[in-house]
N, C-alpha and C positions, 0 to 999 in steps of 0.2 A: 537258325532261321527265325526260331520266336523272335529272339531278341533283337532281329533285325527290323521286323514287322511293329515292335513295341518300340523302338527307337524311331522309325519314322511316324506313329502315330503318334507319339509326343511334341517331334519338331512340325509336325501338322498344326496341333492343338497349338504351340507356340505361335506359328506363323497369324493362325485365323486369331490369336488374343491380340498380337502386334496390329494386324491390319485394322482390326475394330479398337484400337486405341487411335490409330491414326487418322480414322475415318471420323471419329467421333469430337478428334480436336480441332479436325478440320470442316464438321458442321456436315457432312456428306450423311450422316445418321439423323433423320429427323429426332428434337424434341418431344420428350413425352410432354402430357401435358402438366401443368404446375399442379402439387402437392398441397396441402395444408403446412407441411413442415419443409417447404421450399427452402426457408431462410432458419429453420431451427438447427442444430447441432445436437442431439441426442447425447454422445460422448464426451460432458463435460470434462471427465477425468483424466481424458488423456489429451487437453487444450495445454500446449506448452505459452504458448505468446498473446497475447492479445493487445493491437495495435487502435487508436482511436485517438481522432485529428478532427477538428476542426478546418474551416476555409481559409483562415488566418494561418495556417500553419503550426497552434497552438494544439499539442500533442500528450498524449498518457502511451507509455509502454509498458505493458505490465507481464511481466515474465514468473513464469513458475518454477523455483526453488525446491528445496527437499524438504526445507524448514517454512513454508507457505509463499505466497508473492509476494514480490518488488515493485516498486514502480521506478519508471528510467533504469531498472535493475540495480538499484541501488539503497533505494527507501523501504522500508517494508510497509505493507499495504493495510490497510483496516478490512481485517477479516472478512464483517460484515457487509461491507461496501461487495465485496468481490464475491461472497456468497450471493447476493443480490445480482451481480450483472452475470456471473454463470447460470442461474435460476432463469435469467431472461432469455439469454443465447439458448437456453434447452427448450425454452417455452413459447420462445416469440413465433406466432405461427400467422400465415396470408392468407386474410379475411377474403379479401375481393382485387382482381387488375383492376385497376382504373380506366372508368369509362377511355374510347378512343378519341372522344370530341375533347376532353379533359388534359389527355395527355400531354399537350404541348405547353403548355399553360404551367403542367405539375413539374416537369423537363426542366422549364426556364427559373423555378422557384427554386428546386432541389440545386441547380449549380452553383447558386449566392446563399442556401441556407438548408446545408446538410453537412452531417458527421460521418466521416470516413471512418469503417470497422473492419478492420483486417484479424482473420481468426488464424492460427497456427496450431497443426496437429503434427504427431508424428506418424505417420500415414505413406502406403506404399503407392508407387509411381501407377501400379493396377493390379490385377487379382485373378487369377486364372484357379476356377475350381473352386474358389476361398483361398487360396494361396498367396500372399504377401508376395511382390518383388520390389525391390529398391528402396525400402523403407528408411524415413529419414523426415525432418522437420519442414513440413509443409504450406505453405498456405492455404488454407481446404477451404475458405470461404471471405468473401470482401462481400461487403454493401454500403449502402449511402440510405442512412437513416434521418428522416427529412421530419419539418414540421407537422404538428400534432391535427386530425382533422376538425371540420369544427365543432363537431360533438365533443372534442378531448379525451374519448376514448382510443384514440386510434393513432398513427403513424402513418404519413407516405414513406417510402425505402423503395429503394432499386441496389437488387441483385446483378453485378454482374455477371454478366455469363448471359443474363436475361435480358431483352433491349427494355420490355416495359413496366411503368413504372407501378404498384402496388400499395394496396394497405393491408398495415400489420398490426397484431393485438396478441396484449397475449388474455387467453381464457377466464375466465370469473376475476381478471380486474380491471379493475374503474378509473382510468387514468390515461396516461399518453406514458412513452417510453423513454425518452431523450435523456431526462435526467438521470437513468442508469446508465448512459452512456458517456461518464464525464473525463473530457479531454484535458483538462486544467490536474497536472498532478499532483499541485498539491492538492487535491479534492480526495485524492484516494492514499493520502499520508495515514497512518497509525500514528493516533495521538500518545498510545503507548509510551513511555518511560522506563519503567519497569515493570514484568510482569511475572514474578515472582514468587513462589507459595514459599510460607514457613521454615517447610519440612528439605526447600530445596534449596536454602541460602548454607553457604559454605562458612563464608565471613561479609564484614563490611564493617569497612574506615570511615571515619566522619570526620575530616579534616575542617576545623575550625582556624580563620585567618586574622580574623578581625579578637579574639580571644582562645590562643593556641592551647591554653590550660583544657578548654573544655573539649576538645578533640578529643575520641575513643574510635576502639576498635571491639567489635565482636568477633567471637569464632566458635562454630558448632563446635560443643562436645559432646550431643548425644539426638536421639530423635528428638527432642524438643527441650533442649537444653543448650547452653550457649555461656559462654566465658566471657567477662567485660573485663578491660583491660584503658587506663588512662593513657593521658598523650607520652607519659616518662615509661608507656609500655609493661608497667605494673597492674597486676591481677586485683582488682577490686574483687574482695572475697562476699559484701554485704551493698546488697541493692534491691532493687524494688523490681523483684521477678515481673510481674505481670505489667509493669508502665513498659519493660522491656520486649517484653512476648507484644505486647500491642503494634508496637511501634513496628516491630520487624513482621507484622502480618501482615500489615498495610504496604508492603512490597508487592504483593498480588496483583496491583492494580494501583499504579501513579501515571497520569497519563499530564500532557500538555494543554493550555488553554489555545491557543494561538501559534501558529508558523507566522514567523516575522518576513513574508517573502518580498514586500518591495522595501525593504529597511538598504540603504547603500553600505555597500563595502567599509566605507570611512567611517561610517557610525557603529556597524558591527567591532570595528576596529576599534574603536572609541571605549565600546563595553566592553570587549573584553579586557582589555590593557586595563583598566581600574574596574573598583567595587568588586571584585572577586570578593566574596565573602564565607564563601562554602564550598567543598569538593565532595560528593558521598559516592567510594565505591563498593561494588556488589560483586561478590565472588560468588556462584553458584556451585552445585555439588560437581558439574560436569566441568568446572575449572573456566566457564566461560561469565568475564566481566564486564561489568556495566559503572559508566563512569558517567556523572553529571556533574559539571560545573555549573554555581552560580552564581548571578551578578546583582549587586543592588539597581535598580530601576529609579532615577533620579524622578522626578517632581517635574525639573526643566529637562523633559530625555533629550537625548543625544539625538533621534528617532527626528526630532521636532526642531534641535535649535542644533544648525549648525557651526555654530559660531565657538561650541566648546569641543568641537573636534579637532586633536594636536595640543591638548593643553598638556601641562607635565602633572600637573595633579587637580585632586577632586578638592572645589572650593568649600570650604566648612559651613557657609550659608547656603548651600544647596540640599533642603531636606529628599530623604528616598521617599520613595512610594511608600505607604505602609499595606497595601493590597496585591501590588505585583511583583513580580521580580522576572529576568531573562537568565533561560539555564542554555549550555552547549551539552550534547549528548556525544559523550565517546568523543572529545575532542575536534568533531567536525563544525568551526565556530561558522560555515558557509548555511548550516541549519539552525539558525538560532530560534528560541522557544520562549515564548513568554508565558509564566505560570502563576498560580494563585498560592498566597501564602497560606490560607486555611487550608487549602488541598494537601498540604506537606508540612502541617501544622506540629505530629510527633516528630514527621523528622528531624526537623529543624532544633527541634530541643537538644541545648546544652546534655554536658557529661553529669553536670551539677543535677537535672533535672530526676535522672535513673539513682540518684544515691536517694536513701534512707536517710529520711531526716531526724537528727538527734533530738 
């Protein structure tokens, strides 16, 4: 008999959590009235997606991984960048609705000149008790984050789900919000190349093309200790320990000057196919490698004169940059990078430069 009586008060409780879900989707439950944290998300940690578009159709997707986010799920994202726009989504909080005489006005603005932000949790269908049901990858919040007011402290945005439109701030700062909301993905690329410590490289090859003699290989042999080895794969017993500890410290942090993103296919194509002049790969302790290909960067780039695209070879009167040069990372030549020769100044040194000079 108990268990009769505990079996229909639970499909009771069931029935009244359904009805009041259904009631509530369909607007029959008044609105409370708006929060201060109407549009904030408190649980940045468990934000799997995060969607942000412009009017143009021009879009960032940034998805969370186990090893940090991507963008388009594919790039990996600049940390910072993304600590920044989680810090906002936690923090952006509604100052004031917009007067009513105003609203039409703000309406017709927001349609030609706002950013669409779709947030993604993993978040249950509804909650009986505290009790999770259906739990799975959500969309737990959209809005349209609109031009700054004209003080510049502030934001119009419209939540949907809300008909009217709002300003938003977030607390003790001095600014407008937008430019944490950047749609353009390469904005949110990691200029990263390698990043590296010491203590964590396994080995790495320095393929030298243009002078194959000077090509070497490193390989841990101990916590900070390391074997050199020339291109005929012979143990150099005598070399200049610390030009070589230098060089391999400076793995920690090589990042890129430039994504080359309106460069055309046929010029990409161009670079790579010549001036390869260098290949450095990076073996870490965990067996996971990092390959950068590089290119010489003519004087007359390829970028600029199309005219030496499809040649069969690189003309002798054509000097290279002596400031730049274009690398491919891990073989995807559709991301090409333009970098600084001082930036990768040790690396770049010959086999000859780590010997002991007699």
């Amino acid at each position: 008999m108990k268990k009769k009586i505990i079996c229909i008060i639970l499909a009771a409780l069931v029935a009244i959590g359904c009805l009041f879900l259904i009631l509530s989707k369909t607007g029959k439950i008044g609105k409370a009235q708006p929060t201060s944290e109407l549009f904030a998300i408190k649980d940045t940690n468990n934000i799997t997606k995060i969607f942000i578009a412009d009017m143009t159709g021009l879009h960032s997707l940034l998805v969370r991984h186990e090893d940090g986010w991507y963008v388009q799920d594919s790039v990996k994202a600049m940390p910072q960048k993304m600590d920044e726009l989680l810090a906002t989504i936690h923090n952006v909080t509604l100052q004031q609705i917009v007067a009513k005489t105003a609203q039409s006005n703000i309406n017709k603005m927001m349609s030609v000149n706002a950013i669409k932000v779709e947030i993604y949790q993993n978040a249950p269908k509804f909650k009986i008790f505290g009790i999770p049901f259906f739990t799975k990858e959500r969309n737990v919040k959209t809005y349209y984050m609109g031009p700054a007011t004209m003080d510049n402290v502030a934001n119009y945005a419209i939540l949907e789900g809300f008909d009217e439109p709002c300003i938003v701030y977030i607390p003790g700062f001095r600014g407008f919000l937008t430019p944490f909301y950047a749609y353009n993905p390469i904005d949110w690329y990691n200029c990263d190349l390698f990043d590296t410590k010491i203590t964590r490289i396994k080995s790495l090859l320095v393929e030298d093309f243009e002078n194959p003699e000077e090509s070497y290989y490193v390989e841990k042999s101990g916590a900070r200790f390391f074997n050199l080895y020339n291109s005929k794969n012979e143990q150099i017993m005598d070399y200049d320990t610390v030009k070589l500890l230098d060089m391999l410290s400076e793995y920690r942090d090589k990042n890129y000057e430039r994504y080359m993103a309106n460069m055309s296919k046929s010029a990409i194509d161009s670079i790579v196919r010549f001036n390869h002049f260098k290949t450095i790969t990076l073996t870490d302790v965990d067996g996971k490698k990092t390959t950068l290909d590089m290119f010489r960067k003519l004087e007359k780039d390829p970028y600029y004169l199309d005219a030496i695209v499809g040649r069969t070879e690189t003309p002798e009167d054509e000097p290279y940059n002596r400031d730049k040069f274009y690398a491919v990372l891990n073989g995807d030549a559709s991301h090409l990078v333009q970098c600084q020769y001082y930036h990768f100044d040790r690396q770049l040194q010959p086999l000859s430069y780590f010997l002991k000079q007699q």
